[in-house]
C-alpha positions as CSV (number, residue, x, y, z in Angstrom):
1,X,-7.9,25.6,33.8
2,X,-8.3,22.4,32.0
3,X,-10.3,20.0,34.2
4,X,-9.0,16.3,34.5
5,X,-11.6,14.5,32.4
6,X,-10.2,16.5,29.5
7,X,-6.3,15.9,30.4
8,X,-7.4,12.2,31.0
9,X,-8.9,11.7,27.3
10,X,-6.1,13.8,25.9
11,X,-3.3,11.3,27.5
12,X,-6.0,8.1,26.9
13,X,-5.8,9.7,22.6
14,X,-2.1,10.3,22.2
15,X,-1.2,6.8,23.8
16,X,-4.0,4.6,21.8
17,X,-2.3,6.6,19.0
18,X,1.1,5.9,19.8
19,X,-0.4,2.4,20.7
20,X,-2.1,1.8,17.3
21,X,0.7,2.8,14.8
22,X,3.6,1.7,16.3
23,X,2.6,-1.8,17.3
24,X,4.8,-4.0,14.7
25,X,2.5,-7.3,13.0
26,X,4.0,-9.5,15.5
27,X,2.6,-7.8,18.4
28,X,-0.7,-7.0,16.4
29,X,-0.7,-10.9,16.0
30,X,0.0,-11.5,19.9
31,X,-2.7,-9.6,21.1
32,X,-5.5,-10.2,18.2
33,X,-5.8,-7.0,17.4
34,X,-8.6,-6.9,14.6
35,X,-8.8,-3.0,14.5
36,X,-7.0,0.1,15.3
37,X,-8.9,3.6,15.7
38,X,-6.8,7.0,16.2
39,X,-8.3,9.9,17.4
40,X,-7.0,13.0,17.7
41,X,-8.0,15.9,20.7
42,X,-6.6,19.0,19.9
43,X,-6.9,22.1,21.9
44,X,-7.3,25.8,19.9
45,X,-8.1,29.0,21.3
46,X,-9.2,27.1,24.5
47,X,-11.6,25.0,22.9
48,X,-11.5,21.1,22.7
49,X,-12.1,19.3,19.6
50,X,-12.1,15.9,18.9
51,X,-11.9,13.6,15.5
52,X,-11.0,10.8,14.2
53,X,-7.6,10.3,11.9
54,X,-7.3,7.5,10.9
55,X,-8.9,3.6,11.1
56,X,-6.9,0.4,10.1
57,X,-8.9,-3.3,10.1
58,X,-6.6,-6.4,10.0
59,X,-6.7,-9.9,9.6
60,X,-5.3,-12.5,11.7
61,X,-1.9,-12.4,10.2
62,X,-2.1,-9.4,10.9
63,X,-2.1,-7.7,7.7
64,X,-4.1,-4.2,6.9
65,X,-7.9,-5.6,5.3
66,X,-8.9,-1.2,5.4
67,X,-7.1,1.4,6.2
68,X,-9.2,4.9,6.4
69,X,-7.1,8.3,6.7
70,X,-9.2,11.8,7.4
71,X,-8.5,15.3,6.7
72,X,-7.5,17.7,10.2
73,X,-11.2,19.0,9.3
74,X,-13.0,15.2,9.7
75,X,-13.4,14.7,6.1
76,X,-12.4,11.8,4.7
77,X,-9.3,11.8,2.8
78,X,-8.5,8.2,1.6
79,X,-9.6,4.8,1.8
80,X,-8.2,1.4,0.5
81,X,-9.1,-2.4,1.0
82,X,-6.5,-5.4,0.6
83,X,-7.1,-8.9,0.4
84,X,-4.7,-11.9,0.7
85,X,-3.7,-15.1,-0.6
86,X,-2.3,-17.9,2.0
87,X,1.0,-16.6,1.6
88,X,0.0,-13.4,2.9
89,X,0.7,-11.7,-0.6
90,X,-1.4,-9.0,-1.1
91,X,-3.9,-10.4,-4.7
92,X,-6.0,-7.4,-4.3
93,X,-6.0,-3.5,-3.8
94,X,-9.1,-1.4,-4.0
95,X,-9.0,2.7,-3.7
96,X,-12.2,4.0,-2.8
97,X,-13.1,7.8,-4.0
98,X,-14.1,10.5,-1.0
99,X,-17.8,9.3,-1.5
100,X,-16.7,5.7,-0.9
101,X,-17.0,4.7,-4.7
102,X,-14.4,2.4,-6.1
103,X,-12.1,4.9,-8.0
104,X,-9.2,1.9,-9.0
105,X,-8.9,-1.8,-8.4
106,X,-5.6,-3.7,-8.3
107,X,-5.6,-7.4,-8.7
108,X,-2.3,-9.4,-8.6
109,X,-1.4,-12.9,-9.4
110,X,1.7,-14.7,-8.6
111,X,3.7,-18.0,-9.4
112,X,4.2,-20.9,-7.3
113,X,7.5,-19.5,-6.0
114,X,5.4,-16.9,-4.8
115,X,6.7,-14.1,-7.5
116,X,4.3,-11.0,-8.6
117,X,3.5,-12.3,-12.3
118,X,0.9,-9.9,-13.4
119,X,-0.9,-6.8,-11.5
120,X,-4.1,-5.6,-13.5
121,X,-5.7,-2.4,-12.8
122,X,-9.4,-2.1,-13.2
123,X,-10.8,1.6,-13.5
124,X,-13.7,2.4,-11.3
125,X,-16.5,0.9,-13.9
126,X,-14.3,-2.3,-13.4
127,X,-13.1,-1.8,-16.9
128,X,-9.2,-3.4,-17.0
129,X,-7.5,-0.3,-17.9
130,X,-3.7,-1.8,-17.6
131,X,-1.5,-4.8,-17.6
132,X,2.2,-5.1,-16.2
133,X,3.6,-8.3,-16.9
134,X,6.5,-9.7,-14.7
135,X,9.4,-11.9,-16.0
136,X,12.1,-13.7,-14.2
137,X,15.7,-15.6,-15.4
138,X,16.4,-19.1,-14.6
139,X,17.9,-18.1,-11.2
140,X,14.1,-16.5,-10.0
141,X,15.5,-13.0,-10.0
142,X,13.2,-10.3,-11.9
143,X,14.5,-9.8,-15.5
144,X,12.0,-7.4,-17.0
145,X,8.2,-6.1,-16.6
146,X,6.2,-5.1,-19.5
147,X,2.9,-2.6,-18.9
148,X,0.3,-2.6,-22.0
149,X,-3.2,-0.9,-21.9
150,X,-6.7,-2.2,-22.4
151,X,-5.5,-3.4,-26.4
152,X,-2.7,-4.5,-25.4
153,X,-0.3,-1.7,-26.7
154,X,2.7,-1.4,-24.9
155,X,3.5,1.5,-22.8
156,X,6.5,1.0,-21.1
157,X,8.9,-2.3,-20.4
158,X,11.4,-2.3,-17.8
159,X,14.5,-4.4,-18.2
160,X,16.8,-5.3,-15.4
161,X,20.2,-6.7,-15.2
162,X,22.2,-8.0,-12.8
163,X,26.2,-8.8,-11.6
164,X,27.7,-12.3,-11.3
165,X,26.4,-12.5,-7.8
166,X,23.0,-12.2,-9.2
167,X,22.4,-8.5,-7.4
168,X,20.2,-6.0,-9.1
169,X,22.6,-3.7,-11.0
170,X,20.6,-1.4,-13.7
171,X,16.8,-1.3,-14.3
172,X,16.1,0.7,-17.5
173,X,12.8,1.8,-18.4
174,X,11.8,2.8,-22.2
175,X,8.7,4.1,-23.9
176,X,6.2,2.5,-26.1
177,X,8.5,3.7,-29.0
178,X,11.1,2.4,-27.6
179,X,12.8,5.5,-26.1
180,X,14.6,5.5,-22.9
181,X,12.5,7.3,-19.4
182,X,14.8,6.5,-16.8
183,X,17.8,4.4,-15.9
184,X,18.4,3.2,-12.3
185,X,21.8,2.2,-11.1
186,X,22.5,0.4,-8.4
187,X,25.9,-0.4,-6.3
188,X,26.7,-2.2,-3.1
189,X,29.2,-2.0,-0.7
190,X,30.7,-4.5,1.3
């Protein structure tokens, strides 16, 4: 027979992880949440054991700063770290390695309409590995994005087009020689 200690923690774990991940930003901001722990009790064979899943970190807008995700065995499994600009756009991503190491850093920059112009990614000496440029048209919508490496060699460039209502209708993706990879299509009802 479980005592109620145990069913008490059990009930306390599932709703603090209920709690946690299904609080929207808006109530994150409302009660100043600044972090969010989920553990997890799990009962096997008759035996109780307890770990921790996952741990997000926010700011006061309530955006994720760190976010840490573990394995059902406790290990870790991922980690990231954001940062923000005062628009709340995301300028920075860093992936951290299962020893807590930088593996890959993110860094992008936008216009003053607030637009994603360039996203750099940094390998985990904090050598810039690769570039994606990102253009727009006269009416602010995205008309291509180009990715080069390190030398600036081109590796793939995304074009996209759009209707006479300005929606999003094709983005097609070729190769640094120029061959086509993909072709999205996109249609809208109304």
């Amino acid at each position: 027979m479980i005592n109620k200690k145990i069913i008490s923690a059990f009930v306390f774990c599932i709703c603090f992880s209920c709690f946690s991940l299904a609080q929207s930003n808006k109530e994150i901001k409302k009660h100043k949440i600044k972090s969010a722990t989920v553990v997890v009790t799990e009962f096997v064979d008759g035996k109780e054991k307890t770990r921790t899943d996952s741990y997000h970190k926010f700011d006061k807008n309530a955006n994720v700063l760190e976010e840490v995700e573990y394995n059902k065995d406790g290990t870790f499994k991922k980690k990231e770290s954001h940062k923000f600009n005062k628009n709340e756009d995301e300028t920075e991503l860093v992936i951290y390695d299962e020893k807590g190491n930088v593996k890959k850093k993110i860094v992008t920059e936008y216009n003053m309409e607030n637009d994603k112009t360039l996203e750099t990614v940094y390998d985990n000496s904090g050598k810039m590995v690769e570039k994606t440029q990102h253009g727009y048209n006269l009416n602010g919508t995205k008309s291509y994005e180009l990715t080069t490496d390190d030398k600036g060699k081109v590796l793939k460039k995304s074009i996209y087009t759009y209707n006479k209502n300005n929606l999003k209708i094709e983005k097609k993706t070729v190769d640094a020689n120029g061959n086509v990879t993909s072709i999205k299509k996109y249609s809208y009802e109304f």
